[in-house]
C-alpha positions as CSV (number, residue, x, y, z in Angstrom):
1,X,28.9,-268.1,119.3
2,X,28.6,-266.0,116.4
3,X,27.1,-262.2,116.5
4,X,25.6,-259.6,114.5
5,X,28.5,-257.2,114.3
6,X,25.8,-254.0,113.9
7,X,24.4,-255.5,117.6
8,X,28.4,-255.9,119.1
9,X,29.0,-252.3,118.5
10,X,25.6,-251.2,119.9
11,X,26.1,-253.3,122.5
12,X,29.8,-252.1,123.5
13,X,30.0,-248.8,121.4
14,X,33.0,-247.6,123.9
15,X,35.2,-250.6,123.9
16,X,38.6,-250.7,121.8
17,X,38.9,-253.8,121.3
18,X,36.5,-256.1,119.1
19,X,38.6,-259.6,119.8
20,X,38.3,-259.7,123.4
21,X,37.7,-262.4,125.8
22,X,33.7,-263.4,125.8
23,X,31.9,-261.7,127.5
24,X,28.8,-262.7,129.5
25,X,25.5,-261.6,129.0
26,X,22.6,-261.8,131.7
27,X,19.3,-261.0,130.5
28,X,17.0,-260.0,133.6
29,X,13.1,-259.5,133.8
30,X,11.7,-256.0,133.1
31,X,11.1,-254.8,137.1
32,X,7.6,-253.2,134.7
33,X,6.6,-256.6,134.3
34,X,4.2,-256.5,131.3
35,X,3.3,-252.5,131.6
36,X,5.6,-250.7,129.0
37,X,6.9,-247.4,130.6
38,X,7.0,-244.4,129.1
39,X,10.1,-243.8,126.7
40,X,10.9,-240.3,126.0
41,X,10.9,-240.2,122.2
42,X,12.8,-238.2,119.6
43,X,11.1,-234.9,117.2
44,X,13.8,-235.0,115.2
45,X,16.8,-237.7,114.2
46,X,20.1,-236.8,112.8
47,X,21.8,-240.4,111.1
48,X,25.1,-240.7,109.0
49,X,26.0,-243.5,107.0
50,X,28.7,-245.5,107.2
51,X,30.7,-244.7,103.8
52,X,31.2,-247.7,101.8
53,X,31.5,-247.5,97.6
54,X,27.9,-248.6,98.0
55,X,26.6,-245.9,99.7
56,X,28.6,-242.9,98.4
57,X,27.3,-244.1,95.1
58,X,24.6,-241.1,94.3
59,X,22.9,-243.9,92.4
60,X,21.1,-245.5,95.1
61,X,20.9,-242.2,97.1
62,X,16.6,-242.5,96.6
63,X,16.6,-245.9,97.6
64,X,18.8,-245.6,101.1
65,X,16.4,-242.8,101.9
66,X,12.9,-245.0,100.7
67,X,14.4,-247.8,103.1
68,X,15.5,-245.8,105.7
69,X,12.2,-243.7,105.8
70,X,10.2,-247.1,105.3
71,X,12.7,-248.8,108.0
72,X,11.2,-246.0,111.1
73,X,7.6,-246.9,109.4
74,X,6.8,-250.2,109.8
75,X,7.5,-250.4,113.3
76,X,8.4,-249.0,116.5
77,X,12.6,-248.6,117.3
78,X,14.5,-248.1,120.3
79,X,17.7,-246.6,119.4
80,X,20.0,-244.4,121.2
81,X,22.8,-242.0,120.4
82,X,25.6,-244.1,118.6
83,X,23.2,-247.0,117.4
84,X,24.2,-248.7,114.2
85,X,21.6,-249.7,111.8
86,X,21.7,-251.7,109.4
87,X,19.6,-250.6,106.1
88,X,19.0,-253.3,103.4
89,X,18.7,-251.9,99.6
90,X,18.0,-253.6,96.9
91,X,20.4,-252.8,94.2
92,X,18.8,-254.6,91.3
93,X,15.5,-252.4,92.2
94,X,17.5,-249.3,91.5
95,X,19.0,-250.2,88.6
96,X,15.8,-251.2,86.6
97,X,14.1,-248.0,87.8
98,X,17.0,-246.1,86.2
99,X,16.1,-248.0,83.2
100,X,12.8,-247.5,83.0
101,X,13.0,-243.4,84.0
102,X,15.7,-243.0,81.8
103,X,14.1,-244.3,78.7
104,X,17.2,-246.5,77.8
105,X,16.8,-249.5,75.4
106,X,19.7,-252.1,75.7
107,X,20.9,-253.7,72.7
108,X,23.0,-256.9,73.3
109,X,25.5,-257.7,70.9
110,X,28.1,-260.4,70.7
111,X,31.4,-259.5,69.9
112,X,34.0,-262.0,69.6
């Protein structure tokens, strides 16, 4: 059974060892039935990225925040302390907005 490795480590965010024996998961009713309880929620969230040359790269810096920002927006999340979350981007979006605020015109030439 393959899983999400974001979802392993929220899972198990203490354990030292990713390559362990499997481990069994029971999933039990809610004892609130269909009533949601209340959830204390956050005023204010700190979150640090994961560095990767993707996003140290002050290029897409605007775009990990608009899909970060647009990530808490469309819907409700449950996340606690130590949660990894995974953030798509769209490079390609960055790069032709760059383009387009920058005023560049690209000449192709062939050079052989």
């Amino acid at each position: 059974m393959a899983i999400s490795p974001v979802l392993l480590h929220n899972m198990y965010p203490d354990s030292d060892t990713v390559f362990g024996p499997p481990t069994t998961i029971h999933l039990l009713p809610s004892p609130f039935g269909s009533y949601q309880p209340p959830i204390p929620t956050a005023r204010t969230l700190t979150v640090a990225r994961v560095a990767s040359p993707l996003s140290i790269n002050r290029a897409y810096q605007d775009l990990f925040l608009s899909s970060l920002k647009g990530y808490f927006e469309v819907a409700r999340r449950l996340i606690k302390r130590g949660d990894v979350i995974g953030i798509p981007i769209d490079t390609d979006l960055s790069r032709s907005a760059r383009k387009i605020d920058s005023g560049d015109h690209q000449i192709e030439t062939d050079h052989e």
